[in-house]
Backbone bond lengths (Angstrom), bond angles and torsions (degrees), N, CA, C in turn:
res aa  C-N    CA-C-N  psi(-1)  N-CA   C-N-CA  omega(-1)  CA-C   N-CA-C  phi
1 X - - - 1.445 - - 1.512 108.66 -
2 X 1.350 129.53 148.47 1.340 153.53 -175.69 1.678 98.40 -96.12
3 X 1.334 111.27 143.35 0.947 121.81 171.49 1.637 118.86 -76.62
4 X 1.301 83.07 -41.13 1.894 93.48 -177.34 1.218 108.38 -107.61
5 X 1.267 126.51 70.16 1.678 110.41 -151.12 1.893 97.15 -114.70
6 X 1.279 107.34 91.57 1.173 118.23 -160.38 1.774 92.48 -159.00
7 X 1.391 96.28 145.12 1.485 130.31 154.50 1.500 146.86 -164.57
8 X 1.144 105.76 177.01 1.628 109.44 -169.15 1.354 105.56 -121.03
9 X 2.121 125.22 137.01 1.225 113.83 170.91 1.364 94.44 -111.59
10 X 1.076 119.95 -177.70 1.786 133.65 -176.94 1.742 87.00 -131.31
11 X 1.241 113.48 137.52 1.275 132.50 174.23 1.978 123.08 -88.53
12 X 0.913 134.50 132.30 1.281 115.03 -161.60 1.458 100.70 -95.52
13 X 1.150 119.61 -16.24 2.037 115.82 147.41 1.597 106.64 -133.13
14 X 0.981 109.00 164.04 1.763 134.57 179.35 1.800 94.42 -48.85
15 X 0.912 105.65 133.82 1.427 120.52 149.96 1.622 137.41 -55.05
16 X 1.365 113.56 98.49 1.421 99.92 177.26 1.578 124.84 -74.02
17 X 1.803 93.10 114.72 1.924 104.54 -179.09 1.749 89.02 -80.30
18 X 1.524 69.12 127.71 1.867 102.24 152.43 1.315 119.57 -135.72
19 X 1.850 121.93 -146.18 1.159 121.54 -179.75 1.591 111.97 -77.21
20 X 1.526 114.82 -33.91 1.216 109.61 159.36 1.771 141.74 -76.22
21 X 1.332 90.19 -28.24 1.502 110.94 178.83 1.232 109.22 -86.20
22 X 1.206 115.49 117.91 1.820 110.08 176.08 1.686 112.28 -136.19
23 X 1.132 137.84 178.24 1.154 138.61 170.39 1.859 111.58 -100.86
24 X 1.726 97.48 124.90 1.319 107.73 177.29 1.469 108.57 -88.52
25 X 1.627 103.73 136.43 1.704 124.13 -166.36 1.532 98.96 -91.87
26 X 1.470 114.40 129.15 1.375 104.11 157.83 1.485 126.39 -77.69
27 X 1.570 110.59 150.76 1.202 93.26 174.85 1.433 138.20 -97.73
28 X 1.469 138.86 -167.23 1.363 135.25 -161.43 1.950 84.51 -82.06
29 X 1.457 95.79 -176.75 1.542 108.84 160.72 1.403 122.60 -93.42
30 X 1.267 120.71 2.96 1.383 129.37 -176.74 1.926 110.82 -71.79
31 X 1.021 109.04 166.61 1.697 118.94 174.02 1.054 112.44 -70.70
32 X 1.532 101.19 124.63 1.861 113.60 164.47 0.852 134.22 -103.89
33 X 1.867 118.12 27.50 1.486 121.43 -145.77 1.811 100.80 -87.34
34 X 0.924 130.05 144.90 1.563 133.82 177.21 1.562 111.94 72.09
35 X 1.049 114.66 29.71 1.489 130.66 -159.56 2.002 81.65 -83.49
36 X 0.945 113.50 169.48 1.949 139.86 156.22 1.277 112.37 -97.61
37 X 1.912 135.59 101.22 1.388 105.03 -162.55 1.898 74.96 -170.83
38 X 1.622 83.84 142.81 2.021 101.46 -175.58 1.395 117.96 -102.49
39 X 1.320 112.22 143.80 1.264 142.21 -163.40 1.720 100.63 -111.54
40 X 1.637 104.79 112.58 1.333 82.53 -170.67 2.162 86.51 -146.91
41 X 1.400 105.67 152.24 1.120 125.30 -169.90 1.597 128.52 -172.17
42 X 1.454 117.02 179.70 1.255 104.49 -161.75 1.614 84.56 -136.64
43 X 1.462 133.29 27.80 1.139 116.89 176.99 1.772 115.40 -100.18
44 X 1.334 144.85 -155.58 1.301 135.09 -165.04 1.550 115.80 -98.91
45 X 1.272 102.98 145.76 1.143 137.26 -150.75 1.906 106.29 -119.98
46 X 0.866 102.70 139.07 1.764 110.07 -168.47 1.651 96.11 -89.18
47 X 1.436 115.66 125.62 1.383 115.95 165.49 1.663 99.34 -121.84
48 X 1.637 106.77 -177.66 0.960 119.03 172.43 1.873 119.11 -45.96
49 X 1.317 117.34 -22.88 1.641 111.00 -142.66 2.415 76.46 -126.47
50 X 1.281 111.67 4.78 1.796 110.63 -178.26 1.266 90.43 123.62
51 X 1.354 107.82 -137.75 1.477 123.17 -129.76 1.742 85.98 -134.24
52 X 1.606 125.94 130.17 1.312 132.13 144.84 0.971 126.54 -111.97
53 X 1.438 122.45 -172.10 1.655 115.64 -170.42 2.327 81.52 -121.00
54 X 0.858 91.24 145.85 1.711 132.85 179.81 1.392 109.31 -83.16
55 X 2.122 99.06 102.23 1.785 91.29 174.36 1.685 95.39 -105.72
56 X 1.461 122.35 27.64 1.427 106.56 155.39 1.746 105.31 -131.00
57 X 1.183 106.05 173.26 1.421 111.62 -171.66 1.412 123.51 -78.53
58 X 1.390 120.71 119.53 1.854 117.64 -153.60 1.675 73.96 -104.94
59 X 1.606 95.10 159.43 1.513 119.93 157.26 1.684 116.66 -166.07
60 X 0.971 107.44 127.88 1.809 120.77 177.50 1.487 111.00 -79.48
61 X 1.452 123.68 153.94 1.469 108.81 159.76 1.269 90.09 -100.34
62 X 1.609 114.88 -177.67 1.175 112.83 -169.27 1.904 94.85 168.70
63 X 1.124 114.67 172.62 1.511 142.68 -140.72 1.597 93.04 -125.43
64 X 1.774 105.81 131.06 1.608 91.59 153.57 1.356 110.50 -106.45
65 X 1.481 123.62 -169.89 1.549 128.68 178.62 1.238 110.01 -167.29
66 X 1.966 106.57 164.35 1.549 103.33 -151.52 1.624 108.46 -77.84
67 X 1.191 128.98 -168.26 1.589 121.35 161.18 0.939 97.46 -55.76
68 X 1.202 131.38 -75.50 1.885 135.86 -152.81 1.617 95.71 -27.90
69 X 1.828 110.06 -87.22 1.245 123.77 -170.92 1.856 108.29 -31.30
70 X 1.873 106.42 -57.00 1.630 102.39 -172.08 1.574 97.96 -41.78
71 X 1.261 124.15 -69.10 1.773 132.87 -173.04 1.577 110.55 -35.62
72 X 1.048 116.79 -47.07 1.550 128.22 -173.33 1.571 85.00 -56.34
73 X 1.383 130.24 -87.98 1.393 160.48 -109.78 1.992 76.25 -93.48
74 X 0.679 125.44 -7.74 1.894 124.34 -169.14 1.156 110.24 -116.24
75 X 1.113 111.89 -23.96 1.713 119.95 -141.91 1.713 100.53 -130.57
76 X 1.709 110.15 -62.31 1.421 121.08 -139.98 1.152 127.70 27.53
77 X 1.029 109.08 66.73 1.903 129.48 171.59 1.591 111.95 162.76
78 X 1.321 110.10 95.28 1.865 123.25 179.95 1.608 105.66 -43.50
79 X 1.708 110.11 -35.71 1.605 106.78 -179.47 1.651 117.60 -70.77
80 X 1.019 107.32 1.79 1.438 105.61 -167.63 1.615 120.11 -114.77
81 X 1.677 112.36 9.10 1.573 141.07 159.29 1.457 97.71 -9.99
82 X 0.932 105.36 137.95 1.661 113.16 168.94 1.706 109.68 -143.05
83 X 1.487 113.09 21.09 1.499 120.27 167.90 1.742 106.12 78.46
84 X 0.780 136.97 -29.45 1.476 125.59 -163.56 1.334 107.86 -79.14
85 X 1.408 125.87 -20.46 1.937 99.42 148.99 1.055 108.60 -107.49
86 X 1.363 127.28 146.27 1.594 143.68 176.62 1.697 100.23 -109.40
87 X 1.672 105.24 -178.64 1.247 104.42 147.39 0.926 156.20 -98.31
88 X 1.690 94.58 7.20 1.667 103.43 159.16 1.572 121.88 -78.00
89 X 1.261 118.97 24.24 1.121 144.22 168.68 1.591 137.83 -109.80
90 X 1.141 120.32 114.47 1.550 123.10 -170.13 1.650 115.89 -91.96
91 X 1.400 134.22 174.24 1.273 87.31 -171.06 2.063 62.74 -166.34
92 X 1.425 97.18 169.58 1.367 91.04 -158.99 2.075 83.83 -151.44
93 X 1.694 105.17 137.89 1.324 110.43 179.54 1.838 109.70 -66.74
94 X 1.238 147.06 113.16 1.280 158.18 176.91 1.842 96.18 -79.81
95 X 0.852 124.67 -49.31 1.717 109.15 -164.20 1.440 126.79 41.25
96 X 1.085 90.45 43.48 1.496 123.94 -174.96 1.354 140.49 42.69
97 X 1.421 90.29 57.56 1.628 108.34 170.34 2.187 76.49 -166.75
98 X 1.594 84.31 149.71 1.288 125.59 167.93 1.380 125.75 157.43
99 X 1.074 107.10 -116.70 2.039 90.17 -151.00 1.638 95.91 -108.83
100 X 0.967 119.94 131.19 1.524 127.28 -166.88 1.738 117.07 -116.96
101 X 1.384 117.29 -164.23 1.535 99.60 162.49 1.436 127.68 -32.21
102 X 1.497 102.02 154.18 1.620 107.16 176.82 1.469 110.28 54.66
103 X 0.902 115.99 -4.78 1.698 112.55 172.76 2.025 117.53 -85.09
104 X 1.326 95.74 -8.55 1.717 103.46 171.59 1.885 122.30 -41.85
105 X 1.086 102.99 112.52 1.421 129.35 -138.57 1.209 150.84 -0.12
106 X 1.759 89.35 80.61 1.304 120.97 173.03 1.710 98.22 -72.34
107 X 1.542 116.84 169.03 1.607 120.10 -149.92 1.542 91.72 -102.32
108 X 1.212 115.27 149.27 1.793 130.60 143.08 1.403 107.43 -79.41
109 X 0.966 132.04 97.30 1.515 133.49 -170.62 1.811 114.66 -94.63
110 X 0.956 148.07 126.22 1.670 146.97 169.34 1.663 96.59 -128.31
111 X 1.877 92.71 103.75 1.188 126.88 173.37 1.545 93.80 -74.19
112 X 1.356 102.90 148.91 1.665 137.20 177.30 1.790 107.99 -74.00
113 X 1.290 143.41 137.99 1.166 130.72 -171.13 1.503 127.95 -67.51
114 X 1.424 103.56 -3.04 1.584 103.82 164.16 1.557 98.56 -108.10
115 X 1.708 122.81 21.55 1.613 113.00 165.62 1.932 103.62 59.55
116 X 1.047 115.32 16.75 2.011 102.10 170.53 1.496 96.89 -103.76
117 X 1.416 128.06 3.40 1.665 101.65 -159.63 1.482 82.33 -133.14
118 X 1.227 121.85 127.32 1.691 118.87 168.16 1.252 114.87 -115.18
119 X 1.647 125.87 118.48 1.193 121.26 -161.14 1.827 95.58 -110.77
120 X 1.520 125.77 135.51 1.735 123.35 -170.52 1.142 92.69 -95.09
121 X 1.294 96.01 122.12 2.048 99.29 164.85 1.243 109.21 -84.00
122 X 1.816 110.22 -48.91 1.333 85.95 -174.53 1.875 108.69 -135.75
123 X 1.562 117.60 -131.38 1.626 91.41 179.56 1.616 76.23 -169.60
124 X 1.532 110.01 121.20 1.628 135.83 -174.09 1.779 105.63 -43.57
125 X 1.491 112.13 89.50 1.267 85.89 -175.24 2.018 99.88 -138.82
126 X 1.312 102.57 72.70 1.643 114.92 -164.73 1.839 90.80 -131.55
127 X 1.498 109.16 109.85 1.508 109.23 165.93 1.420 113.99 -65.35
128 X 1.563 99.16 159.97 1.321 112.71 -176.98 1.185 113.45 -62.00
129 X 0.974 135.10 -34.34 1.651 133.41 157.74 1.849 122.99 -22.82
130 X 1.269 82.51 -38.90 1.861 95.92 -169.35 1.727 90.33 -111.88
131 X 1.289 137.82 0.87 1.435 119.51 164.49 1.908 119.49 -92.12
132 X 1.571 81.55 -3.54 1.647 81.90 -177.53 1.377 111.99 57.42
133 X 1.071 139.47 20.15 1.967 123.47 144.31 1.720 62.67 114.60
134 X 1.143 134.23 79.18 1.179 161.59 130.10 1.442 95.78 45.34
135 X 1.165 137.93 -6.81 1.581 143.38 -178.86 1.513 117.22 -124.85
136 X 1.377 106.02 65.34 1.577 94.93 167.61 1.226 120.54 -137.89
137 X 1.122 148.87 -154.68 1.762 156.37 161.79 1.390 126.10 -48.68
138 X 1.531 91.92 -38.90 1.487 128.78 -163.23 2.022 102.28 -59.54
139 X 1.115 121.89 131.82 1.581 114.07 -172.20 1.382 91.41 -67.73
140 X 1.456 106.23 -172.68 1.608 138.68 -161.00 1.746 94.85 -126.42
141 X 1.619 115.14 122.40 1.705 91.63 -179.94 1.521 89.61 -125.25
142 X 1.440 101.99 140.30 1.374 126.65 171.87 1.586 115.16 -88.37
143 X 1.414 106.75 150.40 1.203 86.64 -178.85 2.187 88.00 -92.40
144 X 1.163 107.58 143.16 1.865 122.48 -177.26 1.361 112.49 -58.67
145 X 1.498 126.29 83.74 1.567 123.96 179.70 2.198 105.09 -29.16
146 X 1.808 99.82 -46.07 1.709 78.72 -145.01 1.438 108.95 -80.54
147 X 2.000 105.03 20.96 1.699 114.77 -173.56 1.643 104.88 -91.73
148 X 1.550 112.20 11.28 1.352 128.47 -176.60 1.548 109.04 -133.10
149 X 1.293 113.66 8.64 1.811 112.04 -170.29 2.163 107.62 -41.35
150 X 1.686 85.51 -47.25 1.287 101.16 -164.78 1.533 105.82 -59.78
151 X 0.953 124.63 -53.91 1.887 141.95 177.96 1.413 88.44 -53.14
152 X 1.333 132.58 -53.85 1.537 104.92 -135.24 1.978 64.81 -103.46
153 X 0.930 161.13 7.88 1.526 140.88 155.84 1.482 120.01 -78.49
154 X 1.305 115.37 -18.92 1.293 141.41 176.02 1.217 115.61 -70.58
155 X 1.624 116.05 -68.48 1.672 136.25 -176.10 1.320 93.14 -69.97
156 X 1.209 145.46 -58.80 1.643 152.80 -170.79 1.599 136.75 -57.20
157 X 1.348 88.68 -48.93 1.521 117.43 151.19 1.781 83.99 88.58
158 X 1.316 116.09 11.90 1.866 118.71 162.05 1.545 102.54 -62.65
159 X 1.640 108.43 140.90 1.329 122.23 -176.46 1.284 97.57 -105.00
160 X 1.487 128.78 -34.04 1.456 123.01 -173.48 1.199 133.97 -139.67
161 X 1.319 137.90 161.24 1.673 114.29 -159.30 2.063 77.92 -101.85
C-alpha cells in the first residue's frame, strides 16, 4: 500500500451529468468518524461457487471509525503498529463484506440527507493481502480525500470543496 495513493484524471471534454452521472463533492477537513457512508464498486464479490468479477455496480452501507478503533479492530494491540494505516487514512467497519479485488479506488461516499449530494471521504486503497479474501471483520482503509485537499486544489485548479 502507498501512502498517498491518490489521483486526479483531467477529462478531454466535460462530462455529461445526468441521473447517473453526478459530480463528486470534496470534503471539509473536519472528522468523519461514525459517519453512515457507501462503499461502492465493481470489483469481486463472493458467491456460492468463489469469487466473480461484477458487470453491475455493488455498494455496501457501512460505518466509518477513528484510527485508534481501525488499529484495535486489525491489530488488537496499539503496540504492535506495523505502519500500514496512518492518518491520512480513513477506514470504514466492513462486517464482512466490502470492497475486494479490482475495487482499487472505488469511493467512500457520505451522501447529503436528502441523498442528491455525495461528498468522497475517502478512495479504496487496502491490498488484498490486508482484506483477507475480501470478506472478513478486518476494516476497509481508504486512502482520506481531505489529507490531500491541498494537492488536489493545486493539480485541479478547484477553489472550494
Amino acid at each position: 500500500m502507498h501512502l498517498n495513493d491518490i489521483a486526479l484524471v483531467q477529462l478531454a471534454t466535460p462530462a455529461r451529468l445526468n441521473e447517473r452521472v453526478k459530480i463528486a463533492y470534496l470534503p471539509s477537513k473536519k472528522s468523519y468518524n461514525g459517519r453512515r457512508v457507501f462503499v461502492s464498486g465493481w470489483g469481486h464479490h463472493r458467491t456460492d461457487r468463489g469469487y466473480r468479477v461484477m458487470n453491475v455496480l455493488q455498494w455496501e452501507e457501512t460505518t466509518t471509525m477513528s484510527f485508534i478503533k481501525c488499529y484495535w479492530k486489525r491489530f488488537g494491540d496499539l503496540s504492535q503498529r506495523t505502519g500500514w494505516v496512518h492518518t491520512n487514512h480513513i477506514c470504514a467497519d466492513t462486517r464482512g463484506e466490502g470492497p475486494c479485488d479490482n475495487d482499487g479506488g472505488a469511493p467512500l461516499t457520505l451522501l447529503s440527507e436528502a441523498g442528491t449530494r455525495g461528498t468522497v471521504l475517502g478512495l479504496f486503497s487496502t491490498p488484498t493481502v490486508y482484506a483477507e479474501a475480501c470478506q472478513s471483520d478486518y476494516p476497509a482503509v481508504f486512502t482520506r480525500v481531505s489529507s490531500h485537499l491541498d494537492w488536489v486544489k493545486k493539480v485541479s485548479g478547484v477553489t472550494s470543496t
